[in-house]
Structure formats: structure tokens, C-alpha cells
DRENKOLGU-918125 format. One record per residue (C-alpha): residue number from 1; x, y, z negated. Coordinates in steps of 0.05 Angstrom, whole numbers, plus 32768, in hexadecimal, padded with zeros to 4 digits. Layout:
REM residues N
NUM;X;Y;Z
...
REM end
This chain:
REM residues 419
1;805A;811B;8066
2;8057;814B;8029
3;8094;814C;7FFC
4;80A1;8169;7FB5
5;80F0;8173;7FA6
6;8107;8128;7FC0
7;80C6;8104;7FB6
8;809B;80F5;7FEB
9;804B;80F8;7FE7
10;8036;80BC;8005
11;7FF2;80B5;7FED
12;7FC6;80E1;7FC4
13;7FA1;80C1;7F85
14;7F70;80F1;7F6E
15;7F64;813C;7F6B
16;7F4C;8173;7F36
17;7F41;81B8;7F42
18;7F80;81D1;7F32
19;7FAA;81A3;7F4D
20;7FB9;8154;7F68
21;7FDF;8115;7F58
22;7FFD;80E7;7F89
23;8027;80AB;7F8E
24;8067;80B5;7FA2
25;80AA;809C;7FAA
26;80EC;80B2;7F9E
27;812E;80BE;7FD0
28;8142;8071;7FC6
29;80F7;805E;7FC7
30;80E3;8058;7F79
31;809B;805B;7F73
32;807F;8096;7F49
33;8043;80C0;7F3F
34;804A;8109;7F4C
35;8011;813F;7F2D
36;801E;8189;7F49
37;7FF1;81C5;7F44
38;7FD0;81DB;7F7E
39;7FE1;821D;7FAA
40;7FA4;8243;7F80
41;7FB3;8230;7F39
42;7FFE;8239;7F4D
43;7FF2;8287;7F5C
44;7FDB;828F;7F18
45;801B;828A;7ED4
46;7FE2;8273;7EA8
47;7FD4;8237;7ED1
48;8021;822D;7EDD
49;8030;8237;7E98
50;7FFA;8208;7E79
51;8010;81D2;7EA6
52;8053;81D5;7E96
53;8047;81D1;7E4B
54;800F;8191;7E57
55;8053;8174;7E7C
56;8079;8182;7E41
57;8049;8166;7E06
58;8039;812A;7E23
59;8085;8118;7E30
60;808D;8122;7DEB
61;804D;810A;7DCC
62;8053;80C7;7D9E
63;8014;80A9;7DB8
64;8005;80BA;7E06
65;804C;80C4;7E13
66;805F;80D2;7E67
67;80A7;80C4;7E83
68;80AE;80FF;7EA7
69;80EE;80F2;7ED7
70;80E7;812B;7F02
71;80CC;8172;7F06
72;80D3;81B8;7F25
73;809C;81E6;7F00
74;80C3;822D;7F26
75;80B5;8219;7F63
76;8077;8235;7F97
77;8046;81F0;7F7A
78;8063;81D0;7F35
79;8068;8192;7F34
80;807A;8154;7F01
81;8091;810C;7F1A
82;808A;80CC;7EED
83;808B;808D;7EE7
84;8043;808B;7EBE
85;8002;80A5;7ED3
86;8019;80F2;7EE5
87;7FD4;8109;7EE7
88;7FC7;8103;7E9B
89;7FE9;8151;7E97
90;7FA8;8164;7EB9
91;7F7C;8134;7E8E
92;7FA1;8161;7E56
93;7F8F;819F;7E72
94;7F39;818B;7E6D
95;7F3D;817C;7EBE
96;7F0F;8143;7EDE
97;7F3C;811E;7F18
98;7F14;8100;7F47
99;7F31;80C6;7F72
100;7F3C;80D3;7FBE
101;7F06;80AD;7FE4
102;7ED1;80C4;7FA8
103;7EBE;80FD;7FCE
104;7E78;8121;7FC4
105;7E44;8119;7FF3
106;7E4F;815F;8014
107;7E94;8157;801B
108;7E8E;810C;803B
109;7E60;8124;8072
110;7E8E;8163;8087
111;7EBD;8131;8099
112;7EF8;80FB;8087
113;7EFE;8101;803D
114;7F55;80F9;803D
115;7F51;8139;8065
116;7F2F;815D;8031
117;7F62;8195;8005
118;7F61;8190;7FC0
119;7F58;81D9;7FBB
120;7F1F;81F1;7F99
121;7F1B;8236;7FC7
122;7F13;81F5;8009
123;7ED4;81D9;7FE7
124;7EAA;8217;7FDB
125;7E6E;821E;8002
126;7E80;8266;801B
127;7EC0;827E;8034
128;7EED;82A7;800A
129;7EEF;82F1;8018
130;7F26;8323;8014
131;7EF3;834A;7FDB
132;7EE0;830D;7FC3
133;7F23;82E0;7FB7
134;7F1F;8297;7F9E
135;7F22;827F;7F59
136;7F1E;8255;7F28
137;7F14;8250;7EDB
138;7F4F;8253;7EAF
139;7F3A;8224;7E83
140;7F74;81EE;7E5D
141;7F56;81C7;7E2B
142;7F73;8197;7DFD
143;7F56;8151;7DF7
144;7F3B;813E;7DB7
145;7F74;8112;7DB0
146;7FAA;8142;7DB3
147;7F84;818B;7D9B
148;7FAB;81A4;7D59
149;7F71;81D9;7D53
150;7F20;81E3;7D63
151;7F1F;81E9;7DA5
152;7F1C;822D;7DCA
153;7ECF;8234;7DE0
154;7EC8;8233;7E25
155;7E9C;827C;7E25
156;7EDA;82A1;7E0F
157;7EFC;828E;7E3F
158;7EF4;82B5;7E87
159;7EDC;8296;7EC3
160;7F00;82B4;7EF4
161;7F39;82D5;7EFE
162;7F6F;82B2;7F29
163;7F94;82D8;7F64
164;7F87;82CB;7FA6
165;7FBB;82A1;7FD0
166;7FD1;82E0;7FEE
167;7FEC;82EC;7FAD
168;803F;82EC;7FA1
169;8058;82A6;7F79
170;8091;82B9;7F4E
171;80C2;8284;7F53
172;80D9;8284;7EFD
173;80A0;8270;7ED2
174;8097;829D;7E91
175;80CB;827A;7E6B
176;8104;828F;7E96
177;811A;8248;7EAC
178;80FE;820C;7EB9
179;80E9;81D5;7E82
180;8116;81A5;7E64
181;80F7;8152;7E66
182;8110;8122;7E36
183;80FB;80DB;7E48
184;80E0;80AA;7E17
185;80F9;8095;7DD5
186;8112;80E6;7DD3
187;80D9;8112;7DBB
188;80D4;814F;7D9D
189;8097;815E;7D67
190;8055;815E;7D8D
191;803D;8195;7D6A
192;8074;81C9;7D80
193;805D;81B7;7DC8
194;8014;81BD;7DBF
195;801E;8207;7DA6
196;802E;821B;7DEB
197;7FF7;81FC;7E06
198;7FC9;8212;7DCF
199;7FF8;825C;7DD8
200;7FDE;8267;7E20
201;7F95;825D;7E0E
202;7F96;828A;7DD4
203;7FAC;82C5;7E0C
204;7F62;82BB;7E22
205;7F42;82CA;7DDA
206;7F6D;82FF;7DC1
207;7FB1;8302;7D9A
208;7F95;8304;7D56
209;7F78;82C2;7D62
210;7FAF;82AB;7D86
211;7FDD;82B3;7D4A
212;7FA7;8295;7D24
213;7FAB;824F;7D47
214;7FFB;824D;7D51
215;8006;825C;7D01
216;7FD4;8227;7CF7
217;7FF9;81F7;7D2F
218;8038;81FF;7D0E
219;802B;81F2;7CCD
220;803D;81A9;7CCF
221;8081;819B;7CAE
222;8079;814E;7CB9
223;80BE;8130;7CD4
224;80BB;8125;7D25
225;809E;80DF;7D37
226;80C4;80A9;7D52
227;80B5;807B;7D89
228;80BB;8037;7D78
229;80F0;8018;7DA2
230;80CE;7FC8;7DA5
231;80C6;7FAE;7DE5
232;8079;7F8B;7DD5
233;8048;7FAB;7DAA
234;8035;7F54;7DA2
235;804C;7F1D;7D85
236;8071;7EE5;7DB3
237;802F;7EBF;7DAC
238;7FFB;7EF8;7DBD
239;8020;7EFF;7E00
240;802A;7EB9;7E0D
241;807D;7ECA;7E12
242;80A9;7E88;7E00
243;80BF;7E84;7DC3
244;8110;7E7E;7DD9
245;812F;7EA9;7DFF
246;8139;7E8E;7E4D
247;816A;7E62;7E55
248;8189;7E7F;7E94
249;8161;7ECA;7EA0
250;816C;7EF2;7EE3
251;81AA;7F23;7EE8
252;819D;7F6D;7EEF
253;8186;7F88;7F38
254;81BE;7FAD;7F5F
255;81B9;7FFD;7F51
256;8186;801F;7F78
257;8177;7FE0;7FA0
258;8132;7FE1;7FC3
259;8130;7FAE;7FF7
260;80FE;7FAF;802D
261;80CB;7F71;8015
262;80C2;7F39;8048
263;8094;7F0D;8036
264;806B;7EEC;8069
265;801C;7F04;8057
266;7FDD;7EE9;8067
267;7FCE;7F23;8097
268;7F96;7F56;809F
269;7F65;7F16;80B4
270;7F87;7EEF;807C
271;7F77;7EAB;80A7
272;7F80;7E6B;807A
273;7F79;7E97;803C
274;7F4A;7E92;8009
275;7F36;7EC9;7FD8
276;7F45;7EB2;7F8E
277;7F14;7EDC;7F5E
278;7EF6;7EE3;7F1D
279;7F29;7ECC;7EF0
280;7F28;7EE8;7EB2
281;7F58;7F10;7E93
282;7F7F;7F17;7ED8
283;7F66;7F51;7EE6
284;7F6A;7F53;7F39
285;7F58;7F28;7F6C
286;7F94;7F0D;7F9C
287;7F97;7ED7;7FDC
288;7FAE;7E8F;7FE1
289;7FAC;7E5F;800B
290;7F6D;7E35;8021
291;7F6E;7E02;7FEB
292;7F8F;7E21;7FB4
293;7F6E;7E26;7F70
294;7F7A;7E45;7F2A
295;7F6C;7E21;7EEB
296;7F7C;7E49;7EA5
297;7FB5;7E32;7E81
298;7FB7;7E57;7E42
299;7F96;7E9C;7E27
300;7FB6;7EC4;7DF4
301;7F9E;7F08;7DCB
302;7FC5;7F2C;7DFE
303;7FCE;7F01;7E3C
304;7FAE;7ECB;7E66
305;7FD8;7E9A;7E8E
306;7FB7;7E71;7ED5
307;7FD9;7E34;7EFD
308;7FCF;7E3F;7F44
309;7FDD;7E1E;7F7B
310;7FD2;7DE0;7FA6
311;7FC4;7DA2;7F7B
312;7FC9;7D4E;7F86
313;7F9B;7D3E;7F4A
314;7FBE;7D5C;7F0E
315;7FF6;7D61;7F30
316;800C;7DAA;7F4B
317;8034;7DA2;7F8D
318;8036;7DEB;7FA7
319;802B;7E27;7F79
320;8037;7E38;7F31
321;8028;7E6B;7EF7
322;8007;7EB2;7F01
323;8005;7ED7;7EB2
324;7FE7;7F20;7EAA
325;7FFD;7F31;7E63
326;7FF5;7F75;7E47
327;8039;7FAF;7E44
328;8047;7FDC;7E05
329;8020;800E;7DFD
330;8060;803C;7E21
331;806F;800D;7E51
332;80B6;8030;7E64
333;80F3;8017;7E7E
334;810C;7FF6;7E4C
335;80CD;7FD3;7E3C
336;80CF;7FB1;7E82
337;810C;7FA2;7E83
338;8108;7F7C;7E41
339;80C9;7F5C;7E4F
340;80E9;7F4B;7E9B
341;8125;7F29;7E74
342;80FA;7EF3;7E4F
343;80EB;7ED6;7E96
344;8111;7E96;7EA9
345;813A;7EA8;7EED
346;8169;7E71;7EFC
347;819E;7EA3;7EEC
348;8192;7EC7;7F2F
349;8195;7F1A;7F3B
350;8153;7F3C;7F31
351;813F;7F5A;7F77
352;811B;7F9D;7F7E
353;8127;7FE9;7F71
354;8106;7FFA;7F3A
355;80E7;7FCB;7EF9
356;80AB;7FD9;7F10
357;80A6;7FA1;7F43
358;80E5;7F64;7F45
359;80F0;7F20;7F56
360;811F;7EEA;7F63
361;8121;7EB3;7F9B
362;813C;7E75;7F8B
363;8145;7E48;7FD1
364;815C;7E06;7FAC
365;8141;7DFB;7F6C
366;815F;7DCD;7F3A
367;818E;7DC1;7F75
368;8152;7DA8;7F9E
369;8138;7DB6;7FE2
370;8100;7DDE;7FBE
371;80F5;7E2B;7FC0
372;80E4;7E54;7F83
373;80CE;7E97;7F78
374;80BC;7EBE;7F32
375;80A1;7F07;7F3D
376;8096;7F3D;7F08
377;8074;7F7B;7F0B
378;804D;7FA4;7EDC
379;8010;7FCB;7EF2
380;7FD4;7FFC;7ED4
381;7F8D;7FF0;7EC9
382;7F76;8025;7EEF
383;7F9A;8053;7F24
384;7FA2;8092;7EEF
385;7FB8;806B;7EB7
386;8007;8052;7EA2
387;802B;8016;7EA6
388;8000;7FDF;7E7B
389;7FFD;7F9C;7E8F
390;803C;7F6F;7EAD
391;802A;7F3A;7EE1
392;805A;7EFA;7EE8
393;804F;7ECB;7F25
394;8080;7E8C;7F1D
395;807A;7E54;7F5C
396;8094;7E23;7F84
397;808C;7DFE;7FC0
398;80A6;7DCB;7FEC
399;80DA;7DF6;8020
400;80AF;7DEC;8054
401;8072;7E09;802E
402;809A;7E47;800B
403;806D;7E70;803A
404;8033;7E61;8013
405;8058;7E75;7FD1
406;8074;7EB6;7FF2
407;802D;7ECF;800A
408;800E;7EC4;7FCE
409;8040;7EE9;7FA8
410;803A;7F22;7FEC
411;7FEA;7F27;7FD4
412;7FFD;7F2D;7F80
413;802F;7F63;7F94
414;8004;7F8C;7FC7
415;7FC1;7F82;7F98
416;7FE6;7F96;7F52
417;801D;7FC1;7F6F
418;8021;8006;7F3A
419;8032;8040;7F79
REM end
């Protein structure tokens, strides 16, 4: 299995053509999403300095901020690790990521498309030559979003030009040593970092012009921005949060705690499942047992909130709550963590690694023979997108029908889980 530093690739997300992204977990088994350049845009500083300084702005930009909490940009293929959707440095850098699976035509019929390479030079119809090396366009540019200057037209800048793989690495990027991350809630000015970026283009349409564009990028006296520190970008109401805080909320999970989860599933047949769809708002689709149904409880500006389960009349016997309500716009740490404390959890520990995904398991509730279970976890919209929305399931059942509960919560985690 591919490795960069201590993460492990486990599965790739999408590809570009000068690099990849994949999800990823850590040495105690943290979920993140790694983006690292690719052995062809690696040979070349231009491509490993623009990358480096895409890392770098976004970490400290005030609006599409990226926790970076890992990187090695010195190494043979830099690479950045984070918590958030890692492939927005090549979204910076004008690139197109294409999911795996979405394959073209021509490549699906050469063969399976998760054995295709993400490198450009692979997907050529001809083979490269030793007089005719691959490459690819230098070509960085800045979003509309985050471009300080017009942008750099695309004929003035060469297309060709990188070495071929044969081609020595050197193992200290231009700056000498690697580059400092700050996580969130730390940033430098935005416009300091987009120089560099801006810097390396300017190399392609001469000096003069170069200085041009940095004196006009640095211009900007305006104080550094600062990231707002609130946990909810909503009101209490919009999100559909109590209005009191929890009378007895769960207790931090043990340090670097990632228990293996075993909750009974439905299987790969899912027999006695049914397929609950189509509610609005959710967001996914998940399985229950045959039976269960959802009816909306309340919708809010920024939130919706379902009863599920199996029901006597009225009368809910087996099931609960399921709420999708939407994160901060930088949902971080400390934003989960908040939001996770306004959950009622009889007091008990938090389980799971990471606040990505935890839950607590109550056995007896209100001292009866009951089991309980409350499960939060946030998720994205889309695979190459951050942390947005956070999903609460909240049940209970009968002992002898906590398997029902437990395999319901199995399909929320495995359909919503953020790799």
C-alpha cells in the first residue's frame, strides 16, 4: 500500500495532471486527505514550488482556509495532509481533478480504471521518447476568488518544458527548508502568501513584469484578518440546537483512542432491510429495518430533524432522532468539538479517535433494561470539499432489539463517513 511520511494511501479520490489526492489515515488511524504532486511535476522546482506556496495561502487564507497537519514538500513527491479537502491546493493552482472511476472512454476500455497512473506522460497516445521526453504545461493560476492581480494569459506562458523522469530531484526546495503550517485561527496576511504564488508565474513573463505584479500585491497595508473563533455561523434556532446547555454531556474520548467499530450490519445482501430515501434535507440515503419509517419533525434555516424508527400508532418503540444540520464555514477542531458538546450523553466518555466520527453506548438507560446510543459525525457534500454538515443519530430500543439501533447507526456511519 503506498505511504507518504506516516500516512497511508488507502484510497485515491481524484486525479489532475500534476498530481493526486487520496484519503488517508494517520499512524493511530485518523482519517485525512493527502494531495501530493506526481513523479513528473515533481522533477520540475516550478511545479514544487507553486505547490508549496497554494499549501501555504490557503492555510492562511480568511475565507477557504485548509488545516494543514502534515507535510514534507523536500522530499522525491511533496506532499500535504489535512483534515479538509487537500485537493483544493490543486483547484488553486487552475487544475481540473477528476474523480477515480470517471475515467474517459479510451482509458475505460484499455482496462480497470483503479489501475490507471495519474501521470500525464501514462495517458498519452504515443510513448515517450528519449528525444522526445514528457511534459506538461506549467501553468498555476489563481481562482478568481483568490487572484490579487489580472491574471497571467495563458499564451505567455510556455507549453512545455518539464524534465524528463530521468531527470535528478533535488531533495531542498528553493527556499532552503521546508515550509512552516500554522493551523487555524493563526494566519498570516493572505496577500504576503499569494506573492509567491503570483512570484513563480511572473518567472514565465519576464522580471519587469514580475516586479510589476508583486509591488502591486504588496501594496495592501490593511491589518491581517482574523478568524472568528464561534463555534456556529447560526443561531441556536437556525440549527435546531436546544436552547440550554445538556444537562449531563459526554466526557472527552481517551487520547488517540480509535476502537475497532462493531456494530452488527445488515450485510452485503442487507436481508430484512429496507432502503430509506428521499428525505429532504438529509442529504444520503441509509438502511433500516423492514418496517421502519421517517416522519419530519422539525426544519430549520440550517437543519432538518426526522423520527425514525419502528412505530405502535404514535407511539415510537424502537428508533429515534437522525438531524443533518449544517458546520461553520471552517469546520475545525474546535468547532466539532463544541458543536459535539451540546449533545445530551448521559454523562458517558465520547468513543472514537478523532471528532470526526464519536459516539456513546448507553446499556441501561434511565436505569432501565433499555439500550441507547447517540452518534455524531460531521461529513462534506461532495468528496473534494471540507467538513460541512454534522449528522446526529439519537435511539433506543428494547435490549433485545439494540441490534436494530446498532445497524442503523452501522449504515449512517458507512454512508456519511468523511475518509
Amino acid at each position: 500500500m503506498p505511504t507518504a511520511g506516516s500516512y497511508r494511501l488507502e484510497h485515491q479520490l481524484s486525479t489532475c495532471t500534476v498530481g493526486d489526492v487520496w484519503s488517508s489515515v494517520d499512524a493511530q488511524g485518523r482519517p485525512v486527505t493527502v494531495a501530493r504532486l506526481n513523479e513528473l511535476a515533481s522533477a520540475d522546482d516550478r511545479w514544487r514550488q507553486a505547490f508549496a506556496a497554494a499549501a501555504e495561502t490557503l492555510a492562511a487564507s480568511e475565507t477557504d482556509q485548509l488545516v494543514v497537519t502534515d507535510a514534507d514538500l523536500s522530499g522525491e513527491r511533496p506532499w500535504v495532509a489535512s483534515d479538509g479537502a487537500a485537493g483544493e491546493i490543486f483547484s488553486l493552482l487552475g487544475q481540473n481533478l477528476t474523480p477515480v472511476g470517471a475515467v474517459p472512454a479510451s482509458l475505460s476500455a484499455a482496462g480497470d480504471a483503479t489501475h490507471q497512473t495519474s501521470d500525464a506522460v501514462r495517458t498519452e497516445s504515443a510513448p515517450a521518447t528519449e528525444t522526445d521526453p514528457p511534459t506538461l504545461p506549467f501553468q498555476p493560476v489563481l481562482t478568481d476568488s483568490a487572484r490579487p492581480v489580472p491574471a497571467v494569459p495563458v499564451s505567455a506562458q510556455p507549453a512545455s518544458g518539464l524534465p524528463a523522469f530521468d531527470r535528478p530531484v533535488s531533495a531542498v526546495p528553493v527556499s532552503g527548508a521546508p515550509t512552516p503550517y500554522r493551523g487555524m485561527g493563526s494566519p498570516e496576511r493572505p496577500g504576503r502568501l499569494l506573492v509567491v504564488i503570483v512570484g513563480l508565474v511572473s518567472l514565465l513573463v519576464g522580471a519587469a513584469g514580475g516586479a510589476a505584479i508583486v509591488a502591486a500585491a504588496d501594496g495592501d497595508d490593511e491589518p491581517a484578518p482574523v478568524v472568528s473563533t464561534a463555534p456556529v455561523a447560526f443561531t441556536d434556532a437556525q440549527l435546531l440546537l436546544p436552547g440550554t446547555p445538556p444537562a449531563a454531556p459526554g466526557l472527552p474520548p481517551e487520547p488517540d483512542e480509535w476502537p475497532d467499530n462493531t456494530w452488527p450490519t445488515f450485510g452485503d445482501e442487507a436481508a430484512g432491510a429496507t432502503e430509506i430515501t428521499g428525505l429532504e434535507g438529509l442529504g444520503f440515503n441509509f438502511l433500516a429495518p423492514e418496517g421502519w419509517k421517517c416522519t419530519l419533525a422539525e426544519k430549520a434555516d440550517a437543519a432538518v430533524h426526522y423520527r425514525c424508527g419502528a412505530f405502535e400508532g404514535d407511539t415510537l418503540t424502537v428508533g429515534g432522532d437522525i438531524v443533518v444540520r449544517a458546520c461553520a464555514p471552517i469546520c475545525d477542531n474546535t468547532t466539532r468539538v463544541a458543536l459535539r458538546a451540546r449533545e445530551e450523553a448521559w454523562g458517558l466518555r465520547w468513543t472514537g479517535g478523532t471528532t470526526v466520527q464519536s459516539w456513546v453506548e448507553n446499556p441501561s438507560v434511565n436505569g432501565k433494561p433499555e439500550y441507547g446510543l447517540v452518534y455524531v459525525g460531521f461529513t462534506r457534500t461532495a468528496v473534494e470539499q471540507v467538513l460541512s454538515r454534522e449528522v446526529v443519530l439519537r435511539m433506543t430500543a428494547p435490549s433485545a432489539r439494540a441490534d436494530d439501533v446498532k445497524k442503523v447507526a452501522a449504515s449512517v456511519l458507512d454512508r456519511t463517513y468523511a475518509q
